[in-house]
C-alpha positions as protocol buffer text, in pm:
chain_id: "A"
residue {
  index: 1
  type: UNK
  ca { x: 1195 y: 651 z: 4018 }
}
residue {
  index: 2
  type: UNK
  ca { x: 1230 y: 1013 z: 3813 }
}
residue {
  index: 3
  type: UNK
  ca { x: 994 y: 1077 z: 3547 }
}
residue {
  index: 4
  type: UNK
  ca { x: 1318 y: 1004 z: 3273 }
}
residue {
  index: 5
  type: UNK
  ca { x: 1333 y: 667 z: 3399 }
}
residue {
  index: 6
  type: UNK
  ca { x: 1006 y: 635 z: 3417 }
}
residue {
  index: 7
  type: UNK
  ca { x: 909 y: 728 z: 3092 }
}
residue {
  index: 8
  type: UNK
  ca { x: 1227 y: 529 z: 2946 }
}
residue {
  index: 9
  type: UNK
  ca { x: 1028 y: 235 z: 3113 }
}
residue {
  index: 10
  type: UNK
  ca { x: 689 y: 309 z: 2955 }
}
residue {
  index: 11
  type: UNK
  ca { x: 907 y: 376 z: 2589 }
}
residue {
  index: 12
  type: UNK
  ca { x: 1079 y: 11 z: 2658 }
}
residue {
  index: 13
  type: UNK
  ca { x: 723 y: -117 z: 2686 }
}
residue {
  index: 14
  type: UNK
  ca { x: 545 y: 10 z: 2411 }
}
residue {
  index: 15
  type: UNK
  ca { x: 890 y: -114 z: 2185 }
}
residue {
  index: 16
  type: UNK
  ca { x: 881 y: -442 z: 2340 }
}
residue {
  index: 17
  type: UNK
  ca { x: 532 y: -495 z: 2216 }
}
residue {
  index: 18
  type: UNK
  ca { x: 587 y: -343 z: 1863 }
}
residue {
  index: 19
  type: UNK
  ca { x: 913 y: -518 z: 1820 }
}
residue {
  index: 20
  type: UNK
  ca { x: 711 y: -868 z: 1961 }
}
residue {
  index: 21
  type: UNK
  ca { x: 440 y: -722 z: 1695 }
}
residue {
  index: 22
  type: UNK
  ca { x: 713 y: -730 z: 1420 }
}
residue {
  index: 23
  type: UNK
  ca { x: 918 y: -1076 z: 1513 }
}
residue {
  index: 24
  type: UNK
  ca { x: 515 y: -1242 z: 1485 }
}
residue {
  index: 25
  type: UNK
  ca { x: 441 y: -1049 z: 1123 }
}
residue {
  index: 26
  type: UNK
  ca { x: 760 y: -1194 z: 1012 }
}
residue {
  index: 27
  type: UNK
  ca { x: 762 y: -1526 z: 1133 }
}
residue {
  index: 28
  type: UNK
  ca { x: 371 y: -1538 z: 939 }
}
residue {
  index: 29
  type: UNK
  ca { x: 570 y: -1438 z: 628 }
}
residue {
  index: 30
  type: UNK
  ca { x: 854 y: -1655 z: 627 }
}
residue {
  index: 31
  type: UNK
  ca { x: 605 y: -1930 z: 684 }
}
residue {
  index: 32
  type: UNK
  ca { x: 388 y: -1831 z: 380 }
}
residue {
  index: 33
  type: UNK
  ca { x: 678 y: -1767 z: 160 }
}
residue {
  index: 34
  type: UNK
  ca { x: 837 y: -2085 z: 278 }
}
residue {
  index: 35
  type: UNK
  ca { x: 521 y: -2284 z: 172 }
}
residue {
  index: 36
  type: UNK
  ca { x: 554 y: -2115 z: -153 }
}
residue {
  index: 37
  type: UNK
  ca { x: 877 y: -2163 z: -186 }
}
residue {
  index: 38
  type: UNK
  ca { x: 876 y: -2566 z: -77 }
}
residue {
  index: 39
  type: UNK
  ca { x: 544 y: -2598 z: -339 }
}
residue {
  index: 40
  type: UNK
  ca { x: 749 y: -2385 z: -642 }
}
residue {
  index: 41
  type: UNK
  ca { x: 1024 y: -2648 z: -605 }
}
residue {
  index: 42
  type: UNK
  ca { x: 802 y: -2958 z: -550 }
}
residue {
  index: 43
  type: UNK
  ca { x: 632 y: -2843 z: -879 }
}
residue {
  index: 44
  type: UNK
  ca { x: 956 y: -2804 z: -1030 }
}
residue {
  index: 45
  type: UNK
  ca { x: 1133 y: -3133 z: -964 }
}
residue {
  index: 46
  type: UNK
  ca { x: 839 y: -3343 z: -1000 }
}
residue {
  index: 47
  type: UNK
  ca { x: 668 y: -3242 z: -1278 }
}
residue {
  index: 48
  type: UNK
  ca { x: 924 y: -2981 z: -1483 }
}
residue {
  index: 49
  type: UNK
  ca { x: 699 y: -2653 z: -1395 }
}
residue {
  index: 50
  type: UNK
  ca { x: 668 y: -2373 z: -1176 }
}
residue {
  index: 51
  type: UNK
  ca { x: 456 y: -2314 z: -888 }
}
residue {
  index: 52
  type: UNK
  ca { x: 278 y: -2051 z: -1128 }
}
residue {
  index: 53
  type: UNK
  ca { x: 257 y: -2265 z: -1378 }
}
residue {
  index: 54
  type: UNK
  ca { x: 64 y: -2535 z: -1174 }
}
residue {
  index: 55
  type: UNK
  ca { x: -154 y: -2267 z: -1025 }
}
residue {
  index: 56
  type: UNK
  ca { x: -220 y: -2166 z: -1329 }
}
residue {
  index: 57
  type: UNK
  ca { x: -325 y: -2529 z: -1474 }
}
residue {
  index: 58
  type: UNK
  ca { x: -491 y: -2640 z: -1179 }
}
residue {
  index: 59
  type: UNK
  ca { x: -740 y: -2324 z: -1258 }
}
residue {
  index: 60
  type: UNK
  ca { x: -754 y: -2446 z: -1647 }
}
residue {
  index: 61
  type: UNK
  ca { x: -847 y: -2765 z: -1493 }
}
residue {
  index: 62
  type: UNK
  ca { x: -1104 y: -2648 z: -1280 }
}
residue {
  index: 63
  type: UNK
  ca { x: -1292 y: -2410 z: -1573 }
}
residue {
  index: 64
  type: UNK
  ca { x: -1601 y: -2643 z: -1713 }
}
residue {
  index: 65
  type: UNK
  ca { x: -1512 y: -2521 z: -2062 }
}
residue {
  index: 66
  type: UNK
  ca { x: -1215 y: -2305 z: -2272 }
}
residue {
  index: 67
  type: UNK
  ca { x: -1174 y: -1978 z: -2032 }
}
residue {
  index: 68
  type: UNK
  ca { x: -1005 y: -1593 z: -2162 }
}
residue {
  index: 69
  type: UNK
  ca { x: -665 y: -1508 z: -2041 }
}
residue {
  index: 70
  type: UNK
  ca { x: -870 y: -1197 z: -1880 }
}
residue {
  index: 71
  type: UNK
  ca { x: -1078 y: -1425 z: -1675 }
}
residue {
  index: 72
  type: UNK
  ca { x: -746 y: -1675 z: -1581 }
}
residue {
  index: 73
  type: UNK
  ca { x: -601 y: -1360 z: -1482 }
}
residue {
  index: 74
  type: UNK
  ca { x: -914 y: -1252 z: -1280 }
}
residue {
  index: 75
  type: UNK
  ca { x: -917 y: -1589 z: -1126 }
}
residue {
  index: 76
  type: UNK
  ca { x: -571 y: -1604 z: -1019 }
}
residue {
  index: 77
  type: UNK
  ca { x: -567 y: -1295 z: -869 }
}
residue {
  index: 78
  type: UNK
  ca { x: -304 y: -1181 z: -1109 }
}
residue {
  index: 79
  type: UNK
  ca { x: -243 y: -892 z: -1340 }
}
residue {
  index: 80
  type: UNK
  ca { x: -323 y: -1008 z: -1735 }
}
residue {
  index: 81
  type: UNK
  ca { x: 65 y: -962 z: -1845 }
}
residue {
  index: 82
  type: UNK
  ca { x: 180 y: -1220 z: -1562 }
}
residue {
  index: 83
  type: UNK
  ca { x: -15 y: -1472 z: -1652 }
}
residue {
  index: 84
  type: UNK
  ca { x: 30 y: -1459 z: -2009 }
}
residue {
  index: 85
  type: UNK
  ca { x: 392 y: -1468 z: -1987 }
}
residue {
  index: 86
  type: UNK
  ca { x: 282 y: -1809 z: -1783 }
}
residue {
  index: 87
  type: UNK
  ca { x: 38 y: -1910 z: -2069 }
}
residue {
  index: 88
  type: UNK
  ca { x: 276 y: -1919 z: -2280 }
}
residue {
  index: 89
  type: UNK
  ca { x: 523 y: -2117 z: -2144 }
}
residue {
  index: 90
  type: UNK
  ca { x: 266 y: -2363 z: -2074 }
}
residue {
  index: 91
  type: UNK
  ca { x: 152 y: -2363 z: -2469 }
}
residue {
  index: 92
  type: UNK
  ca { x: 543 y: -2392 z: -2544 }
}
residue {
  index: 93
  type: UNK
  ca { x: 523 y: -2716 z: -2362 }
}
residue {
  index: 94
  type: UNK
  ca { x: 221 y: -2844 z: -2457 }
}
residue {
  index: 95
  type: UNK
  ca { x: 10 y: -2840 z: -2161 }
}
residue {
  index: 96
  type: UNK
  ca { x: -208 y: -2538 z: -2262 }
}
residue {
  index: 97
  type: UNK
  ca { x: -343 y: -2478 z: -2622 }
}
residue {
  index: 98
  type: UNK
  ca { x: -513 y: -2144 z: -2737 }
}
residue {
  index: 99
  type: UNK
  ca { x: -871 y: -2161 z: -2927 }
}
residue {
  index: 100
  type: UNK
  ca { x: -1030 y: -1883 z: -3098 }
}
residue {
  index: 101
  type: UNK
  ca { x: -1409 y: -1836 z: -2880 }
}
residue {
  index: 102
  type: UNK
  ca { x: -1728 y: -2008 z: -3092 }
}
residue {
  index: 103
  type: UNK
  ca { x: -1901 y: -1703 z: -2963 }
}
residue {
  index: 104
  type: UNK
  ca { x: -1653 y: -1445 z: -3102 }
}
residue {
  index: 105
  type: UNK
  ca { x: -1377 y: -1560 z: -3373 }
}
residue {
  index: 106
  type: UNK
  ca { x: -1132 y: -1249 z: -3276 }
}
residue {
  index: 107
  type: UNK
  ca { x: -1101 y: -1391 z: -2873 }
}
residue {
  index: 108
  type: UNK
  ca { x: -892 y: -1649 z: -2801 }
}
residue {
  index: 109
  type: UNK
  ca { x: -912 y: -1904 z: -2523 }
}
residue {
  index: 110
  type: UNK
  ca { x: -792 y: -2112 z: -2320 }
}
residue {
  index: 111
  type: UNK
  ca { x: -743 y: -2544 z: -2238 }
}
residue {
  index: 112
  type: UNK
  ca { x: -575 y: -2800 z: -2134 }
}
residue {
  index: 113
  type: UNK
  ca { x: -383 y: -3031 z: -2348 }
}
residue {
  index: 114
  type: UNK
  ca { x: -482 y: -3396 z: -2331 }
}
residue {
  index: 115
  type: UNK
  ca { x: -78 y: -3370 z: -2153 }
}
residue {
  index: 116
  type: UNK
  ca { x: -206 y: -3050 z: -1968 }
}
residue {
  index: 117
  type: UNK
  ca { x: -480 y: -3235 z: -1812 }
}
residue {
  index: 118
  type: UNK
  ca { x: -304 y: -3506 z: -1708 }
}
residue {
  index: 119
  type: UNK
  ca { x: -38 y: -3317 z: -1522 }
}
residue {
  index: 120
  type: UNK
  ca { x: -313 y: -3076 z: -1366 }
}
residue {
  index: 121
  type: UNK
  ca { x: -475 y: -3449 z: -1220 }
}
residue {
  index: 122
  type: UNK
  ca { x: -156 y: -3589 z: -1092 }
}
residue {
  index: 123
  type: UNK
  ca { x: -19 y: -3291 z: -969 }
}
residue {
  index: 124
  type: UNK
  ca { x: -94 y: -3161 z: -577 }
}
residue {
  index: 125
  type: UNK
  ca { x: -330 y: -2822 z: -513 }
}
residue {
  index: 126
  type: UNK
  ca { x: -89 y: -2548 z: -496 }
}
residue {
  index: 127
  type: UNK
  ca { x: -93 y: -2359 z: -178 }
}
residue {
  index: 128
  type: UNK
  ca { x: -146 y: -2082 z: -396 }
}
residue {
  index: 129
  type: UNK
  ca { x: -517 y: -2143 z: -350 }
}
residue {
  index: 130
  type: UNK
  ca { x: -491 y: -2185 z: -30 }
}
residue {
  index: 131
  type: UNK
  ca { x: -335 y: -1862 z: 49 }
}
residue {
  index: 132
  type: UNK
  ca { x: -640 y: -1695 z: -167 }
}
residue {
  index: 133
  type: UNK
  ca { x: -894 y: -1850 z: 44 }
}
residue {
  index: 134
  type: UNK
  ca { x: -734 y: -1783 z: 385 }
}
residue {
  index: 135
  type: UNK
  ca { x: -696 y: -1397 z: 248 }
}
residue {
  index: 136
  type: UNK
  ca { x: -1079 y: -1412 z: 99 }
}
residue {
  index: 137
  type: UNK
  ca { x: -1203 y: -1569 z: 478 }
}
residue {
  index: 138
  type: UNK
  ca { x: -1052 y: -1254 z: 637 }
}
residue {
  index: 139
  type: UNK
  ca { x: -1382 y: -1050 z: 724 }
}
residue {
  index: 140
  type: UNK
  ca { x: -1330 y: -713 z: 466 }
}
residue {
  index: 141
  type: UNK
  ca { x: -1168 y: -475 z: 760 }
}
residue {
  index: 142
  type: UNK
  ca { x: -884 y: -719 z: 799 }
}
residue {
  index: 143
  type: UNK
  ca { x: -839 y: -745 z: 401 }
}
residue {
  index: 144
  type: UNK
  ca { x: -801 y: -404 z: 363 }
}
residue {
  index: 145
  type: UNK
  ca { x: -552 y: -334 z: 619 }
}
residue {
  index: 146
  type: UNK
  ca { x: -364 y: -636 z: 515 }
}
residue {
  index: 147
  type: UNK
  ca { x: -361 y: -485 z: 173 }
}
residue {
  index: 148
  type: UNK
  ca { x: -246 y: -141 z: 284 }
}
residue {
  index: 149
  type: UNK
  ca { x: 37 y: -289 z: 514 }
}
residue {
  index: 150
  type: UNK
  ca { x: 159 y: -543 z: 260 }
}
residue {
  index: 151
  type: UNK
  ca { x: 157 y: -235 z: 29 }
}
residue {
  index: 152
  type: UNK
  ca { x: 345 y: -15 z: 264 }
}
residue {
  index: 153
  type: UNK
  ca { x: 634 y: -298 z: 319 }
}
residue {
  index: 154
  type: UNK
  ca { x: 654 y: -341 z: -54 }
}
residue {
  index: 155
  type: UNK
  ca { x: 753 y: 13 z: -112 }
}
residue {
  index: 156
  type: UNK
  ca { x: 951 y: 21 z: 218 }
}
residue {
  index: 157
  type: UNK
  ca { x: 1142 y: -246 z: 81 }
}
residue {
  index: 158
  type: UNK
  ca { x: 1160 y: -93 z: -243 }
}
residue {
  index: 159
  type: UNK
  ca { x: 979 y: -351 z: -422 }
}
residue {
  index: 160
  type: UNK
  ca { x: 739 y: -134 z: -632 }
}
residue {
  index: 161
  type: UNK
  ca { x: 748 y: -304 z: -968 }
}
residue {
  index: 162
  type: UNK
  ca { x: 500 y: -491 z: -1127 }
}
residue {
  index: 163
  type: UNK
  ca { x: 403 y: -809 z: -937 }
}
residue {
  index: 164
  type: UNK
  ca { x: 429 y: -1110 z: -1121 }
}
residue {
  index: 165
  type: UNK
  ca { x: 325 y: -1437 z: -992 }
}
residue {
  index: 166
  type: UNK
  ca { x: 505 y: -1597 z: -721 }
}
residue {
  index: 167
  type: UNK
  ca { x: 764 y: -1782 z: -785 }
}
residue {
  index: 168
  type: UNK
  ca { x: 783 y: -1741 z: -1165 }
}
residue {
  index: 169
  type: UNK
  ca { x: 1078 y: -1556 z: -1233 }
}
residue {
  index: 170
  type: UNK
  ca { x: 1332 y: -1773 z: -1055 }
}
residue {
  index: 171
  type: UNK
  ca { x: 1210 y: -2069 z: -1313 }
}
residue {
  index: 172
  type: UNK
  ca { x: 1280 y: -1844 z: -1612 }
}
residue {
  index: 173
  type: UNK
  ca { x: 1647 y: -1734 z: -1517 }
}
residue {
  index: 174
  type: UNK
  ca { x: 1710 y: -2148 z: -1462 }
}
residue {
  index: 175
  type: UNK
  ca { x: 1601 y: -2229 z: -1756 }
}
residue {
  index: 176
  type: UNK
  ca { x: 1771 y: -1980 z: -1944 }
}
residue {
  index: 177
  type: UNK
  ca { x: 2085 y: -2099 z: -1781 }
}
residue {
  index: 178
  type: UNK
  ca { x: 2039 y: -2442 z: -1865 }
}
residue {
  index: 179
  type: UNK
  ca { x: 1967 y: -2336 z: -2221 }
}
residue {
  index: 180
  type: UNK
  ca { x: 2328 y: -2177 z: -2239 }
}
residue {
  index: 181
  type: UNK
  ca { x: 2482 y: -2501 z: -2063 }
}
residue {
  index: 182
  type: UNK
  ca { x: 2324 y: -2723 z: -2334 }
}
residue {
  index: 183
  type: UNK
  ca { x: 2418 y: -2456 z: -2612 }
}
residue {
  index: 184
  type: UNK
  ca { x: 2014 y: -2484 z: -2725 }
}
């Protein structure tokens, strides 16, 4: 064998492993954005909400007593515009009210709705949660160059605006949509 073959060899190797390296990182994210996906839908045509917006109850639900949209926001992992724009739909339907804070009249807060808190009870977990916790168990090394990867494919891919939470914005363009149909 010549040394071009053989290094053509050794090249064919070291692809083989990064392209088996690649074909296991995506098949990881399709199944993680297929959960999400299969939960955002579930949540939809059971219960007439998002995936975000049951995350975002379920965490209501969980607080022992009216919570900030800073600390939802810190909770859910989420940046405090996204989940406000989530709040909000929620209060439009009733399921979340706002309070102004006992300790400080200029805060406002959040809660269920006696309607909010049913939902958040029937409803399943979102995998949301479990996606934090899997993320969280990952010893800090492994979170950090998760991070930086996941970073480095969102810009590949040119995705470099402001994350929003998952699943959110394909529940706002339906809804607009059926808004036009009904002529509301």
């Amino acid at each position: 064998m010549g040394p071009k073959v053989l290094q053509s060899s050794r090249s064919m190797g070291s692809n083989a492993s990064q392209n088996a390296d690649a074909q296991k990182a995506l098949d990881s994210l399709r199944r993680v954005v297929r959960a999400l996906r299969e939960a955002a839908r579930s949540a939809e045509l059971k219960f007439g909400i998002s995936g975000a917006q049951l995350f975002v109850l379920h965490k209501l639900a969980q607080a022992s007593s009216p919570i900030s949209l800073n600390e939802l926001a810190r909770q859910t992992h989420t940046h405090q515009s996204s989940v406000s724009t989530v709040v909000t739909r929620l209060v439009e339907q009733r399921l979340v009210r706002r309070v102004r804070s006992e300790r400080d009249a200029r805060m406002l807060q959040l809660t269920l709705t006696p309607a909010g808190e049913r939902l958040a009870s029937r409803a399943p977990d979102p995998p949301h949660d479990r996606l934090i916790e899997a993320i969280e168990s990952l010893p800090a090394g492994q979170q950090k160059a998760l991070a930086e990867a996941l970073a480095g494919i969102a810009k590949g891919i040119g995705a470099a605006r402001k994350p929003i939470m998952f699943y959110e914005d394909g529940v706002r363009v339906k809804q607009r949509r059926r808004r036009k149909r009904s002529g509301a």
